[in-house]
Biotite code that builds the C-alpha atoms (Angstrom):
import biotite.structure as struc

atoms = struc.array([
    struc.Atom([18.398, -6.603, 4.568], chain_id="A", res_id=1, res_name="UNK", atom_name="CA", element="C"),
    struc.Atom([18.610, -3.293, 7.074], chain_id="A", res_id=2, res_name="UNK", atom_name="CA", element="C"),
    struc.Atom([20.858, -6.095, 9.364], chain_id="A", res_id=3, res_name="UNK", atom_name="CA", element="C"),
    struc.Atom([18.455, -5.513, 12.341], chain_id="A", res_id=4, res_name="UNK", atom_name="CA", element="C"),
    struc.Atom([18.199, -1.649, 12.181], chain_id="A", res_id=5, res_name="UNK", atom_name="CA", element="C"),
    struc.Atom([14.596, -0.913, 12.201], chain_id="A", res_id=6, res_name="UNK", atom_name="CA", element="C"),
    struc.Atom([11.887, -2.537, 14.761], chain_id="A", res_id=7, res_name="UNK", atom_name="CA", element="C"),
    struc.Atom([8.142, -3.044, 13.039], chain_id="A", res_id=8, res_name="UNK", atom_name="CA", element="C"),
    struc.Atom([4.870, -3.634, 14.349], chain_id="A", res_id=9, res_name="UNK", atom_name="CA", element="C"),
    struc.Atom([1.836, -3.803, 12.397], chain_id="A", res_id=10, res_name="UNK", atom_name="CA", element="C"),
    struc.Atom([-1.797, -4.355, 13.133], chain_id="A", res_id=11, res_name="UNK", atom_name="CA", element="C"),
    struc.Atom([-4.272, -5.799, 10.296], chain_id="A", res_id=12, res_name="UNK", atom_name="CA", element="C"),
    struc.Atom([-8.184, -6.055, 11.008], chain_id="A", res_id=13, res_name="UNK", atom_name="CA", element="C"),
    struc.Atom([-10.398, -7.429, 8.448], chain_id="A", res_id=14, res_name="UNK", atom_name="CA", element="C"),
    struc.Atom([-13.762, -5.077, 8.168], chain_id="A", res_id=15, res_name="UNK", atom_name="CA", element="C"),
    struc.Atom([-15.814, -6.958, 6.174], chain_id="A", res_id=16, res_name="UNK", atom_name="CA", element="C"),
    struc.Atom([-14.660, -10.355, 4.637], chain_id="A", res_id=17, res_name="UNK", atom_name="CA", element="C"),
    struc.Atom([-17.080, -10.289, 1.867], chain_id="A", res_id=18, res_name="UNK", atom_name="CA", element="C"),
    struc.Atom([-16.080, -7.490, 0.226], chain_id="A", res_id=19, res_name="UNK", atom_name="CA", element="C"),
    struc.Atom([-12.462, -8.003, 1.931], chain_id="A", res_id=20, res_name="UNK", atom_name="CA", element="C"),
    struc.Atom([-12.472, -4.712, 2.987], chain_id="A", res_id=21, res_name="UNK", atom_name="CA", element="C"),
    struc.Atom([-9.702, -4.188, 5.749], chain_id="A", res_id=22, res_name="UNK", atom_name="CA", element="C"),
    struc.Atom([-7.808, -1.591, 7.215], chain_id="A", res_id=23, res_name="UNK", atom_name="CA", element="C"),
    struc.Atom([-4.102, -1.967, 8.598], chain_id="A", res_id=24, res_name="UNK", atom_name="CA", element="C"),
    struc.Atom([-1.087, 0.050, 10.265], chain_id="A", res_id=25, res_name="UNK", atom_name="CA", element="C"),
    struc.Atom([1.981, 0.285, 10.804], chain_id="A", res_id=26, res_name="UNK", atom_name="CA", element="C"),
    struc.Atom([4.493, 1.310, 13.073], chain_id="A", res_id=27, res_name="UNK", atom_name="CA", element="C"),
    struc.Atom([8.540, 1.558, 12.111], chain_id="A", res_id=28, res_name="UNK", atom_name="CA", element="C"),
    struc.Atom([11.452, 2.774, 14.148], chain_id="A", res_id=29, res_name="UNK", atom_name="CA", element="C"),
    struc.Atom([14.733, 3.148, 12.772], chain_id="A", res_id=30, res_name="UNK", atom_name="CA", element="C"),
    struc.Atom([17.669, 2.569, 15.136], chain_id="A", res_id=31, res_name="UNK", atom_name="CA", element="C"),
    struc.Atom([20.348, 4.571, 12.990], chain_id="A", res_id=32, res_name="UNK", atom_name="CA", element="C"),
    struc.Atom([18.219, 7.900, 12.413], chain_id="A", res_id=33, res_name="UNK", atom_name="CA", element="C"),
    struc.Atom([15.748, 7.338, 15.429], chain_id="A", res_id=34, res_name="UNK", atom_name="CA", element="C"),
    struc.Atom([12.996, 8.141, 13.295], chain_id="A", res_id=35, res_name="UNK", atom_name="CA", element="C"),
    struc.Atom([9.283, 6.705, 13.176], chain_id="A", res_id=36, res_name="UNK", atom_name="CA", element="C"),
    struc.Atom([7.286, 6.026, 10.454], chain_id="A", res_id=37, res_name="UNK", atom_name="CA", element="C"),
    struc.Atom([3.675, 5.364, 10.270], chain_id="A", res_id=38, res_name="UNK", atom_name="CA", element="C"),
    struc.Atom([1.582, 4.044, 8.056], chain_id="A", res_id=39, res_name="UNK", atom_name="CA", element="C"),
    struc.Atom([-2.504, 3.758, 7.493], chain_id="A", res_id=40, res_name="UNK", atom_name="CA", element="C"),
    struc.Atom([-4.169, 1.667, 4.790], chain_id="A", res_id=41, res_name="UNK", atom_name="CA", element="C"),
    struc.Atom([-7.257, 0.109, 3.813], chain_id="A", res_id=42, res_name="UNK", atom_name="CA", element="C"),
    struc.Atom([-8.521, -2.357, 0.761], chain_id="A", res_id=43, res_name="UNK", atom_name="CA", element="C"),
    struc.Atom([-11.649, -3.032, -0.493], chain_id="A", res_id=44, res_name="UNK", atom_name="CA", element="C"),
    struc.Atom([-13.099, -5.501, -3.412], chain_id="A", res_id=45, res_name="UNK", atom_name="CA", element="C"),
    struc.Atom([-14.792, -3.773, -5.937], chain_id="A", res_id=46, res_name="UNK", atom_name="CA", element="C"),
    struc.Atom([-15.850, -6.861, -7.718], chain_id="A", res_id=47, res_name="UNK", atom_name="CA", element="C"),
    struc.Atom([-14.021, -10.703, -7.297], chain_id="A", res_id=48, res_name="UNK", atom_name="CA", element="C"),
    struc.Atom([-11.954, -9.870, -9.571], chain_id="A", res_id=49, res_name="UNK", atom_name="CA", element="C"),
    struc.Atom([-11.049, -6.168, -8.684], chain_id="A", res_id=50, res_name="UNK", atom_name="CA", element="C"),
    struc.Atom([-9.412, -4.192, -5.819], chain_id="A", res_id=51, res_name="UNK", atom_name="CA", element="C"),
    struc.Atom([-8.240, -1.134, -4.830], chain_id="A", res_id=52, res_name="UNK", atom_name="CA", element="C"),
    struc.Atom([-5.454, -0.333, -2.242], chain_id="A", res_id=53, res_name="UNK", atom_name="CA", element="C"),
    struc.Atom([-4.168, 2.865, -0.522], chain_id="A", res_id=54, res_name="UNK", atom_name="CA", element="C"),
    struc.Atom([-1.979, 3.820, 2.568], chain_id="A", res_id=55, res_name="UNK", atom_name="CA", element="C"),
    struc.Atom([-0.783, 7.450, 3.581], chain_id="A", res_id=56, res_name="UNK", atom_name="CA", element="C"),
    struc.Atom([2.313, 8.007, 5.879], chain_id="A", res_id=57, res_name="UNK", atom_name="CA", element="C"),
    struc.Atom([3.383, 10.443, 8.227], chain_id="A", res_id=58, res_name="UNK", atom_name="CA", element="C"),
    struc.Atom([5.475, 11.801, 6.570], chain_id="A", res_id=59, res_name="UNK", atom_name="CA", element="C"),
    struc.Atom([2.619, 13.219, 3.549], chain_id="A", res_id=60, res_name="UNK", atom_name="CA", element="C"),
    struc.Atom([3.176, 10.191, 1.189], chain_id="A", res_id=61, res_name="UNK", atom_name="CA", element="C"),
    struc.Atom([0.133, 9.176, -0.041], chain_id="A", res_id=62, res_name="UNK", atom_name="CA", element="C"),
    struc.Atom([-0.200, 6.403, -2.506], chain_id="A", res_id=63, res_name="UNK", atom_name="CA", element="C"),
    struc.Atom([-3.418, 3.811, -3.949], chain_id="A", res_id=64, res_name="UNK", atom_name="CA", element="C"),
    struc.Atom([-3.575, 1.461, -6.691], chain_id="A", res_id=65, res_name="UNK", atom_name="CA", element="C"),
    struc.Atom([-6.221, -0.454, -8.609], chain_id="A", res_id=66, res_name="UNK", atom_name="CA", element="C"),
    struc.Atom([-5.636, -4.271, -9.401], chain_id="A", res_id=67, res_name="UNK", atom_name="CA", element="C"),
    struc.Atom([-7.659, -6.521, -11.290], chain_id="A", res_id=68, res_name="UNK", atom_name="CA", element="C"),
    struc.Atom([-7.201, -9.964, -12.410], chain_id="A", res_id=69, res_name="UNK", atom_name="CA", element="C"),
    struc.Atom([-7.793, -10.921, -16.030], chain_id="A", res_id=70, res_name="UNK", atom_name="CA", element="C"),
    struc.Atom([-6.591, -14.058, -15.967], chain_id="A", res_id=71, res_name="UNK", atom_name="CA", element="C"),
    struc.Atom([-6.494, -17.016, -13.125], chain_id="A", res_id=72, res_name="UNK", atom_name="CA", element="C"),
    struc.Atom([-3.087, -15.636, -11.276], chain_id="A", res_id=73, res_name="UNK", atom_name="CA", element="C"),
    struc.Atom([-2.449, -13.296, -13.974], chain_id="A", res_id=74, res_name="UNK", atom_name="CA", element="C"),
    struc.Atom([-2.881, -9.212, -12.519], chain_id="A", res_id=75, res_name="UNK", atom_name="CA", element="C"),
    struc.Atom([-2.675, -6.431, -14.123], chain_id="A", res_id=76, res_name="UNK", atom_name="CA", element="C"),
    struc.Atom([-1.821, -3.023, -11.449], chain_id="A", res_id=77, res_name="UNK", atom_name="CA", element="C"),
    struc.Atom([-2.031, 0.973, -11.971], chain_id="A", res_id=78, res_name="UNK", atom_name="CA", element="C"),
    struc.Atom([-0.457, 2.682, -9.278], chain_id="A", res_id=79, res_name="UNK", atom_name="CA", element="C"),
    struc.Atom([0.229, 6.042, -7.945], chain_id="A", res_id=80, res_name="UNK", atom_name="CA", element="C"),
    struc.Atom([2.204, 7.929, -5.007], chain_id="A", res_id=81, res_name="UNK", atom_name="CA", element="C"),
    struc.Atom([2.207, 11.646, -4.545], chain_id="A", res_id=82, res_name="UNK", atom_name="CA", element="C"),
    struc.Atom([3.915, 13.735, -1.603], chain_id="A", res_id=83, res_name="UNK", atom_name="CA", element="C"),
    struc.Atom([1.210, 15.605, -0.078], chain_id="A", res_id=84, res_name="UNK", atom_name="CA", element="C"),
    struc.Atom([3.728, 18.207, 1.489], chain_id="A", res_id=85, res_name="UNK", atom_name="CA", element="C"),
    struc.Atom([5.150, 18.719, -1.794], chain_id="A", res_id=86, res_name="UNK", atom_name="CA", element="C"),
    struc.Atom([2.626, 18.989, -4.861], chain_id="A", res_id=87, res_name="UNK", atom_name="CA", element="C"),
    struc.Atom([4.284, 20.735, -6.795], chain_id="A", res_id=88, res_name="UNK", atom_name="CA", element="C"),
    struc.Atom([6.510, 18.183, -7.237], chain_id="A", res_id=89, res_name="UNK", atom_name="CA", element="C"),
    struc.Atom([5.628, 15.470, -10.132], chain_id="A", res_id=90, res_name="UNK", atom_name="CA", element="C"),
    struc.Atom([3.520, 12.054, -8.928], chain_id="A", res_id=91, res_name="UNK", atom_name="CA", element="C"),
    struc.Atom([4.865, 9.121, -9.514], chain_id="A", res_id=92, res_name="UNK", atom_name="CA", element="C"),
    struc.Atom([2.569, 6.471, -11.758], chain_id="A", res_id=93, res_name="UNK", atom_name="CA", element="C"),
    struc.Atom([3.599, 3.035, -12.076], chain_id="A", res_id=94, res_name="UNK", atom_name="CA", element="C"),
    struc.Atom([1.484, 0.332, -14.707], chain_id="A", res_id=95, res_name="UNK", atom_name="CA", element="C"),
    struc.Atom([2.458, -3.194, -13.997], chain_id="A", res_id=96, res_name="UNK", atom_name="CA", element="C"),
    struc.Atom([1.378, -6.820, -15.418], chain_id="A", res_id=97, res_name="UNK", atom_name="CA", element="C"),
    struc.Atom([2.043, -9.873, -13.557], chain_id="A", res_id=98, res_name="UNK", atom_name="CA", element="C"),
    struc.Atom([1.472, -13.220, -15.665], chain_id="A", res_id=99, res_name="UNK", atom_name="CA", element="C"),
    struc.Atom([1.344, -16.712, -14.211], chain_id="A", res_id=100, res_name="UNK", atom_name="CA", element="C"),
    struc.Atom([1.392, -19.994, -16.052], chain_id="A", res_id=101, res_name="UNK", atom_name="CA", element="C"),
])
């Protein structure tokens, strides 16, 4: 969709594959702007049915999220982001529910 103007690498190592813990970056370069971005993240397993996620950029953004699955295919996803250069600014929170027949 950005019709070629960014370049990505990434990097994904598992840690522990039975709690599928893993950790993962990211590297982005935008032609137009000649910016970088990157990004750090890990995930872990709480439980088979449970995991949490979160990544932190650069650039202060720091977001996680907890997703567990209730049904077979069916997850249900509370999320958050928050700027870590500017806190006084409002978080974002985002609930989802994904259902699958």
């Amino acid at each position: 969709n950005d019709k070629g103007d960014t370049l990505n690498a990434s990097y994904y190592h598992i840690v522990s594959p039975l709690t599928n813990t893993a950790v993962g970056a990211e590297l982005t370069h935008s032609f137009s702007s000649n910016e970088n971005t990157l990004t750090i993240g890990t995930q872990h397993a709480l439980d088979p049915l449970t995991s949490v996620k979160a990544r932190v950029n650069n650039y202060g953004r720091a977001s996680a999220l907890i997703q567990h699955e209730w049904r077979p295919k069916s997850l249900f996803t509370i999320s958050g982001e928050v700027d870590t250069r500017a806190i006084e600014k409002s978080a974002k929170i985002g609930l989802a529910l994904a259902l699958k027949p």
